[in-house]
N, C-alpha and C positions, 0 to 999 in steps of 0.2 A: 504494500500500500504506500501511496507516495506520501498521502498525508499523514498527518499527527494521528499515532496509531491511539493514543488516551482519545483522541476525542471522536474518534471513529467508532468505538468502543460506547459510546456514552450514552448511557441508554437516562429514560425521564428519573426523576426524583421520587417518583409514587412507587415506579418497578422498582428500583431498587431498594425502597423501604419492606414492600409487601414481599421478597424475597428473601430478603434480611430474616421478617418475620417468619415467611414459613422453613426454612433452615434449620431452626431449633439451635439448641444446647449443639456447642462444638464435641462430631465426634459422635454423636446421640441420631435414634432418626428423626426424619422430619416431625413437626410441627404438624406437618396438612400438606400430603403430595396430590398434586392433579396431573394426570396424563391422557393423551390421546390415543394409547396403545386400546386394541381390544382388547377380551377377554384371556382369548387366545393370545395375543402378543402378549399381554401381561405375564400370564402364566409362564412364560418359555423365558421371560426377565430373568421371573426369581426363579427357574431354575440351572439359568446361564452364573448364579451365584450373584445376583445385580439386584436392587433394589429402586424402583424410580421416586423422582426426587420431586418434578414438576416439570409442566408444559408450560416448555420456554421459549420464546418469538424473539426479532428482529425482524425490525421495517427500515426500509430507506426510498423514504420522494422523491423520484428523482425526474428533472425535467432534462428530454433529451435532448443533443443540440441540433439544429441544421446540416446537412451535409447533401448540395444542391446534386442532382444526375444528369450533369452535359452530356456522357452518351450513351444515347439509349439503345445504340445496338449493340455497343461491349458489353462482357461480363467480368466485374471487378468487386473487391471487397468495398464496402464502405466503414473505413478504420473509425471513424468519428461513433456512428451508433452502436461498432462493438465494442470500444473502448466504452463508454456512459454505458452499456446493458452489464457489461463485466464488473465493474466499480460498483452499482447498484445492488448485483446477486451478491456481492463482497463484503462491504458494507451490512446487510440485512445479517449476515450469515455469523460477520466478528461481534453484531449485537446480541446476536442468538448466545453463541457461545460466550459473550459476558455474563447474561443471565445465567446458562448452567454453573461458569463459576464461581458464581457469587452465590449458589445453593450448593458449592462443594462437589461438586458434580464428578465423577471421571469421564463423559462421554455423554450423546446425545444420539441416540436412535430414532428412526423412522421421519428424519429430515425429508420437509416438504417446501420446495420452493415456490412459489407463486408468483403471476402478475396480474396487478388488479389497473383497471382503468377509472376516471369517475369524468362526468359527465360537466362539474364544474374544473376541470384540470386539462386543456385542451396543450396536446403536445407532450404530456407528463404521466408518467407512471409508478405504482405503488411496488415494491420489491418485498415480499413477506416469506423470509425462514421459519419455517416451525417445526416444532420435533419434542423428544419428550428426554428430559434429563436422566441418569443413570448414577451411579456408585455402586462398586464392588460391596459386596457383604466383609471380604476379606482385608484384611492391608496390604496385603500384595496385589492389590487390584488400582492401586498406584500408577503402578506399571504400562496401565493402557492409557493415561494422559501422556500429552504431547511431551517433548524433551523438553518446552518451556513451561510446563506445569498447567497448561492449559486441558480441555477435558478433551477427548476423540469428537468427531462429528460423521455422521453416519446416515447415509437413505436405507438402509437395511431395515427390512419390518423385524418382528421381535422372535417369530421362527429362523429368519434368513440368520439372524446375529446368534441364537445357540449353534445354529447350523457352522456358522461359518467358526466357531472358536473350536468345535470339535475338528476340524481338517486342521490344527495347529495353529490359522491364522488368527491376526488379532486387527481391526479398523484403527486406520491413523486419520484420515480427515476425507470430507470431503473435493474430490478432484474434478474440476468443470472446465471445460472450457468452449467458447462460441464464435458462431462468424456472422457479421450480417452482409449481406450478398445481392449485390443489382444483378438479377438476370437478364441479358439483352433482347431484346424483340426481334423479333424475324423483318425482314426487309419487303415492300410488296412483290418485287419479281422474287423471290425466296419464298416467299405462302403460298405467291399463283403454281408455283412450281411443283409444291408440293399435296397441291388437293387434292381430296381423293386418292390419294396414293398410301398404302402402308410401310413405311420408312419411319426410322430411329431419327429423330433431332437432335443432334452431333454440338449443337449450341447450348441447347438446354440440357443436355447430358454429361457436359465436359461444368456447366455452371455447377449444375447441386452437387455433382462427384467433387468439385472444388473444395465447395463452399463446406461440405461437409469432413474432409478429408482435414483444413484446417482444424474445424471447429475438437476432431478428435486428436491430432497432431497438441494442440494445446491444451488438453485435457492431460494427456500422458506427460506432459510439459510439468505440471502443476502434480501427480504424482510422482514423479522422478526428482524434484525438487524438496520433496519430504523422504526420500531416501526409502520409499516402496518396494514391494516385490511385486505388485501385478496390482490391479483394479478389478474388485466383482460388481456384478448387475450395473453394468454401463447402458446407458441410456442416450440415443441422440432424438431429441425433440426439432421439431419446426414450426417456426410460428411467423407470422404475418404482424402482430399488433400494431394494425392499423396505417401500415405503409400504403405505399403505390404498390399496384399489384405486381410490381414486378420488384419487389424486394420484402427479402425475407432473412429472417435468421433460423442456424442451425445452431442446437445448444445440446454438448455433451458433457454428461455426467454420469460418475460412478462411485462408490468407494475405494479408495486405495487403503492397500494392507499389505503386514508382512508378517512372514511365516516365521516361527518361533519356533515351533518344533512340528514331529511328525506326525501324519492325519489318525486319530483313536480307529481303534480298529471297529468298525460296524459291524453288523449281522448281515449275511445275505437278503438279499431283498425277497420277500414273501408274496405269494397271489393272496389276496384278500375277497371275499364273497363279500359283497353286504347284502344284509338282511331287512333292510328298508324296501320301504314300497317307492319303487323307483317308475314312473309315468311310461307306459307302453307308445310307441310312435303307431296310430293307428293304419292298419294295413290297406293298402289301399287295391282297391278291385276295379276291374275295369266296368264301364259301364252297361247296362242289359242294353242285348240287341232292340231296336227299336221293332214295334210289332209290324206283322208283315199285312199289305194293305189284302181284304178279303179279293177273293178269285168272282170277276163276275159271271150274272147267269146270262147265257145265250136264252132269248124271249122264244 
């Protein structure tokens, strides 16, 4: 981050009191945890040895700048709106993770990024991290906060994260990265030419293969910078928000992790019957011959 990372950080006065409060006693459990995990992801927490602490956010408004399209038949990046979309998910993301800190946190599961639009904010958009806080039951669960003491950040729902600590692996942060991208328009002797005809567009093929090729290039950028061993459940999204139709952004994310030791040994995978009343697809019959017209009588 270029700016002052304290105040990038700085989330309102009121969160930081009413987290304070639910914290509790140093060392003790919470006061009052609230999480977004289900049932099921809750369950698979506490038996990952994890304890959630509270559902913690960051936001960042941010208004995008200008960046004009002289040609509309090239296909090139536009640096200007993927620099402000990157800064914003960034931003949203160091807020999130101060709140987990400040509730003692080791780590933040089933991270959700958002983009919101409003109707009084023309030009401008709402960037919102959410995810649910964590702590080891153990003191050796230290271990899974960042080398700066910071907590883990994680999209992994609450099965994926028992799943993934049994193969040895452990989540260091989340790794993202985007493009946004003018795709060029076709020319009119280049349309007339190609009507009616089944043919690959070499234009608009060579644009998104680009466009998205960066957008995961600087994803892997962003875990190899955390000194990773690989990224699971990578995700490349595309979104429009509200451009010209001919630009868009690709947005890749994953969790970056690394292996600590070697994967617990499983059990063969088993066939399962269930015994539930599972809805039959009704069979379908072809329809009755229609009746045959009566034979007339010779008078």
């Amino acid at each position: 981050m270029s700016e002052d990372i304290a105040e990038v950080r700085r989330i309102p006065e009121q969160a930081q009191r009413r987290l304070e409060e639910m914290r509790g006693k140093a060392g003790g459990p919470p006061r009052l945890f609230t999480s977004d995990l289900t049932v099921n992801e809750f369950l698979m927490v506490e038996e990952a040895g994890f304890e959630p602490l509270g559902f913690v956010m960051g936001s960042s408004f941010f208004h995008v700048g200008i960046q004009w399209t002289m040609q509309p038949f090239q296909n090139y990046e536009l640096d200007v709106l993927t620099a402000a979309l990157y800064h914003a998910r960034e931003y949203a993301m160091a807020r999130m993770e101060e709140e987990a800190f400040i509730l003692g946190a080791d780590g933040v599961v089933g991270v959700r990024l958002e983009v919101g639009r409003h109707d009084w904010a023309a030009a401008m958009a709402e960037f919102q991290a959410v995810g649910t806080a964590i702590r080891a039951r153990a003191e050796e669960g230290r271990r899974f906060r960042k080398p700066n003491g910071r907590p883990f950040t994680s999209d992994l729902s609450g099965q994926d994260f028992w799943t993934l600590l049994r193969t040895g692996c452990r989540p260091l942060e989340l790794a993202m990265g985007n493009c946004v991208y003018h795709v060029g328009r076709r020319g009119f002797l280049q349309a007339l030419g190609q009507l009616g005809k089944n043919i690959e567009m070499p234009n608009y093929t060579q644009a998104l293969y680009n466009a998205r090729e960066l957008a995961l290039e600087r994803m892997q950028a962003d875990a190899e910078s955390v000194q990773a061993h690989g990224i699971v459940g990578v995700q490349v999204q595309q979104a429009n928000h509200g451009w010209d139709s001919h630009v868009m952004e690709f947005f890749a994310i994953g969790t970056a992790v690394v292996r600590e030791s070697q994967p617990a040994s499983l059990p063969a995978p088993q066939l399962i019957l269930s015994l539930n009343d599972q809805p039959t697809a009704p069979i379908e019959t072809a329809p009755p011959p229609p009746p045959r017209p009566a034979a007339s009588r010779a008078g």
